[in-house]
C-alpha positions as CSV (number, residue, x, y, z in Angstrom):
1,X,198.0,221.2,58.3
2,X,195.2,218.5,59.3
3,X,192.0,218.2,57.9
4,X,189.2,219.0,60.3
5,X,186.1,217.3,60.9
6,X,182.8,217.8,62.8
7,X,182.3,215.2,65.5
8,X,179.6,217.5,67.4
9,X,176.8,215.3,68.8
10,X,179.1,212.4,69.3
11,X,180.4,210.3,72.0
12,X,184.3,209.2,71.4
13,X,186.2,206.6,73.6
14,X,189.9,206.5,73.8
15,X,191.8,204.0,76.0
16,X,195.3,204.7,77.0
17,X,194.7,208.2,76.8
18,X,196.6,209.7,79.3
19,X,199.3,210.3,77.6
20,X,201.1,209.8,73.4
21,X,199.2,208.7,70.6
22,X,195.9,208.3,72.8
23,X,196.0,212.2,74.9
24,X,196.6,213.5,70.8
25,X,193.3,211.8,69.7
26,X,191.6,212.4,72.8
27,X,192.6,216.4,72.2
28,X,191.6,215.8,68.8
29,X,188.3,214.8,69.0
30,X,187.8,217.0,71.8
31,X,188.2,219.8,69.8
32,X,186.6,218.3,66.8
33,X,183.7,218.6,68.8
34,X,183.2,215.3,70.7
35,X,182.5,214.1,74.0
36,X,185.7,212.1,74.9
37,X,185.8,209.7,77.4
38,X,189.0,209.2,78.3
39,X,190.3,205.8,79.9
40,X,193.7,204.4,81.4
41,X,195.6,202.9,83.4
42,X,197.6,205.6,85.1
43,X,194.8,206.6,87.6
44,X,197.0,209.8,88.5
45,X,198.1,210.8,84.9
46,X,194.5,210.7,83.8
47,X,193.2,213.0,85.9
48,X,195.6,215.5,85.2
49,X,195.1,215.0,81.4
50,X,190.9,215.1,82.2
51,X,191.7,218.4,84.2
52,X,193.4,220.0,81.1
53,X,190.6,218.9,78.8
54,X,187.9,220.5,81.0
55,X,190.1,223.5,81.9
56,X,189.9,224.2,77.8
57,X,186.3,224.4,77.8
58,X,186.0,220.1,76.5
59,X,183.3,218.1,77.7
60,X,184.8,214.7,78.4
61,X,185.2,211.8,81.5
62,X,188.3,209.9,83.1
63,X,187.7,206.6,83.8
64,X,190.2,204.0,85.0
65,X,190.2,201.1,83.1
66,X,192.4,198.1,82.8
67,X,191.7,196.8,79.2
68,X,192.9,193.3,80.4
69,X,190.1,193.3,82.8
70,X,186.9,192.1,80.8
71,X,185.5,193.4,84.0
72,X,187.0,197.0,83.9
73,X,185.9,196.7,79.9
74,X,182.6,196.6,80.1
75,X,182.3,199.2,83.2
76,X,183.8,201.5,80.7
77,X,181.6,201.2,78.4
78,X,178.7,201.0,80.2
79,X,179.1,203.9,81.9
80,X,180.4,205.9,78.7
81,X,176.4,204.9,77.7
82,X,174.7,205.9,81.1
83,X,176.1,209.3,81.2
84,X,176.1,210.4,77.6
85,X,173.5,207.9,75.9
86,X,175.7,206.7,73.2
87,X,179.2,205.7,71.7
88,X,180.1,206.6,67.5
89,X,183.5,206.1,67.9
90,X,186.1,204.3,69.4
91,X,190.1,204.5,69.5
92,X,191.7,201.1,71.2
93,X,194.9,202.4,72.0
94,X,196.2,200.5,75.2
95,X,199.4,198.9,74.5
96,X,202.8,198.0,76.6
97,X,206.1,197.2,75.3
98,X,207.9,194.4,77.0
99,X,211.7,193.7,76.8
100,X,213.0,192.7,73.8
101,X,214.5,189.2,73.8
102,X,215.2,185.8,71.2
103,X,212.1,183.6,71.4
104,X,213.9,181.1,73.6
105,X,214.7,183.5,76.0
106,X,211.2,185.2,76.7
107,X,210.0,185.3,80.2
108,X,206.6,183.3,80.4
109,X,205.1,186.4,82.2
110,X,206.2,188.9,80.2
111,X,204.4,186.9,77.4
112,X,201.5,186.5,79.2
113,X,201.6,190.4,80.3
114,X,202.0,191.7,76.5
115,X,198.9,189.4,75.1
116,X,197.0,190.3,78.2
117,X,197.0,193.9,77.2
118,X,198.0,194.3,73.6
119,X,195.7,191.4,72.3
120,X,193.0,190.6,74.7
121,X,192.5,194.1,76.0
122,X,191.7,195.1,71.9
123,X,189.5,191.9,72.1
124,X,187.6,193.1,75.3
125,X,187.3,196.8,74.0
126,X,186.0,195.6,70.8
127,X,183.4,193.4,72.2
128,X,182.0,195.9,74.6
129,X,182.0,198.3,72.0
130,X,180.3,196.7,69.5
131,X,177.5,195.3,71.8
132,X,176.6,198.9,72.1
133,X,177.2,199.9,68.5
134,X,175.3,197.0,67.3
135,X,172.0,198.7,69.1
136,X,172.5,201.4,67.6
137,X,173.2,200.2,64.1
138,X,176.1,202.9,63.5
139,X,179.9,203.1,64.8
140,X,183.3,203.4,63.7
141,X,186.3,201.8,65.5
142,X,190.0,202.2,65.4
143,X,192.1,199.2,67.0
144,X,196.0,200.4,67.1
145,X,198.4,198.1,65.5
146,X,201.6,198.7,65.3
147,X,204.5,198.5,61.6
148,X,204.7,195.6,64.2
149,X,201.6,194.5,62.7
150,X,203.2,194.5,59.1
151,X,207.0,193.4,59.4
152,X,209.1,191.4,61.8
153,X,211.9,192.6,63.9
154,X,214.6,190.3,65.5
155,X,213.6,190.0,69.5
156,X,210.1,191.1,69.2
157,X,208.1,188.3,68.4
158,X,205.8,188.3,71.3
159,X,204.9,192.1,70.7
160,X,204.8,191.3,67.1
161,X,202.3,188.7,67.6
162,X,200.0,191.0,69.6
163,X,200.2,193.3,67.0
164,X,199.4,190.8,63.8
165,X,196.4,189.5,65.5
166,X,195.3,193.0,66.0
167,X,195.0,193.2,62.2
168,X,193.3,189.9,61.7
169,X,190.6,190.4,64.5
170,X,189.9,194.0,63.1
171,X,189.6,192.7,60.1
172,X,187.1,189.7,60.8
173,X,185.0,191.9,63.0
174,X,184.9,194.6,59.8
175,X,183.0,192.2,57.6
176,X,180.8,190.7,60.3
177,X,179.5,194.2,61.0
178,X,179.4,195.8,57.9
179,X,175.8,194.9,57.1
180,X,175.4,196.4,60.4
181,X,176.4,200.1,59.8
182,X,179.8,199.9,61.8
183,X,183.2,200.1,60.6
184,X,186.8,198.9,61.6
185,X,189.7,199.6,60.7
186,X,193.6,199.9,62.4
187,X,196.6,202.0,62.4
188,X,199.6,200.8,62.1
189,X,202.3,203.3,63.9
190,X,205.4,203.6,63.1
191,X,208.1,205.1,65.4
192,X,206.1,207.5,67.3
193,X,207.9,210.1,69.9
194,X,205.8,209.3,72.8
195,X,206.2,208.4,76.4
196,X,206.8,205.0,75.8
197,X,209.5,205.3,72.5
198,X,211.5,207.6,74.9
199,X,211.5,204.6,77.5
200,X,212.5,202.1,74.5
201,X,215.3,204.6,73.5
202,X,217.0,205.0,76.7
203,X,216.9,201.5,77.4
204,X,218.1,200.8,74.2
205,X,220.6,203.3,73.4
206,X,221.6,202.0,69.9
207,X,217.9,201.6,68.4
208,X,217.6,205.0,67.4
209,X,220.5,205.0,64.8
210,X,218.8,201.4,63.5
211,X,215.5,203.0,63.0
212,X,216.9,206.5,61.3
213,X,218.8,204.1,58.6
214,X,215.7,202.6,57.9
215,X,213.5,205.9,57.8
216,X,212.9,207.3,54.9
217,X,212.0,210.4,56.0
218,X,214.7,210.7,58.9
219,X,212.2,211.6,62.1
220,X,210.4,209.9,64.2
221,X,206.3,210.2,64.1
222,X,203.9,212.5,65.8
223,X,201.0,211.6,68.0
224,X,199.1,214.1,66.2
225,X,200.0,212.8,63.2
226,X,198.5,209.2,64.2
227,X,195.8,211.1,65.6
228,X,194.6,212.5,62.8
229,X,194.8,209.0,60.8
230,X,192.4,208.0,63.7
231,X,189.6,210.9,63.2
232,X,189.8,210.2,59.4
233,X,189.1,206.6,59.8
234,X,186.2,207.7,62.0
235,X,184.5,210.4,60.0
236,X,182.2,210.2,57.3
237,X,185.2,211.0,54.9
238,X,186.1,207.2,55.4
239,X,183.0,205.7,54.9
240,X,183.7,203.2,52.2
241,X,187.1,202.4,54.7
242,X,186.8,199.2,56.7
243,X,189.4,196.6,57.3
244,X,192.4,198.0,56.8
245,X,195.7,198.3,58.6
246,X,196.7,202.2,57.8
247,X,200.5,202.9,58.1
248,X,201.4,205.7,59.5
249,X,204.7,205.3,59.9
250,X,206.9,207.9,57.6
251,X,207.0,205.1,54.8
252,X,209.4,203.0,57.1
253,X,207.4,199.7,55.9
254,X,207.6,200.5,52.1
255,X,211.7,200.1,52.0
């Protein structure tokens, strides 16, 4: 059983929360007591997901965002302000997967795509976040890393190096706006059964029995169980929590 906290009065953002780890914290906070605003890519997925939310009694907001877009970024923010007044907390979920592939043999554009979303959309959502939570002189925000973060894997370099500088940005940003009453932190997710895994393991058909020998605990991860990492790192029981890289990831990075 999770812990539950009260987010009532506050004003959540979660990108890429149409659907896996980002729909779970959305939901989460949502019934934590939040107002969610809800961004992604996936114009039609998200208002389904939006529709679900309100049809449950949540108050919460689609918007379409492309976190690449610096642009789209700071839309989403602004308008997260001019319709509810404020942002506390933040979840910068947003990620792709790209092919894996040896170094040599990466496709300049799939490169290109991966940091485009993966790193610089983080490093958008960040700065528009914190402009806002800087005026207010609170905020917590969760960037999502990945065990990618932590550890290397043959073929995913380019992902992996999205995922490290993750960490290091989240944890530079920490200590420049600690004296400021905000906190960061990231998660680091292990194998997680969501949309995107299932695409991974039926492309791959192999990579399941790879990652089971190397799981301790011999499942793969819940979004809600990521989720609630998220709202932890967010609440008031975190408060002396900044710059970290969580795993949550069954213990898979302590073999």
């Amino acid at each position: 059983m999770n812990p539950t906290y009260d987010f009532k009065g506050q004003v959540a953002l979660v990108t890429g929360a149409a659907m896996g780890m980002g729909l779970a914290t959305a939901r989460m906070f949502a019934e934590a007591g939040a107002t969610v605003v809800l961004a992604d890519f996936n114009e039609e997925a998200l208002g389904k997901t939006v529709a679900d939310l309100e049809a449950a009694g949540h108050k919460v907001l689609g918007v379409r965002c492309d976190v690449a877009n610096e642009g789209d970024v700071a839309a989403m923010v602004q308008r997260t302000v001019d319709t509810f007044g404020r942002l506390d907390a933040a979840f910068n979920n947003a990620g792709i997967q790209i092919p894996a592939n040896d170094v040599v043999d990466v496709p300049d554009t799939d490169y290109e795509r991966v940091m485009a979303v993966n790193l610089r959309g983080v490093w958008n959502c960040m700065q528009a976040e914190l402009r806002q939570m800087q005026r207010q002189g609170s905020g917590a925000i969760v960037n999502c890393s990945s065990i990618g973060g932590l550890i290397g894997n043959p073929g995913l370099a380019a992902y992996h190096a999205t995922k490290y500088g993750v960490i290091g940005m989240t944890q530079s940003a920490a200590l420049e706006n600690a004296p400021r009453g905000i906190r960061l932190n990231a998660v680091c997710p292990g194998t997680i059964d969501t949309p995107m895994v299932a695409k991974m393991l039926k492309e791959q058909p192999k990579a399941m029995d790879v990652i089971m020998g190397k799981q301790p605990n011999k499942r793969l991860g819940r979004p809600e169980e990521v989720a609630a990492a998220v709202l932890w790192l967010c609440s008031d029981a975190a408060s002396f929590v900044l710059g970290v890289a969580l795993p949550v990831d069954g213990g898979y990075t302590a073999t």
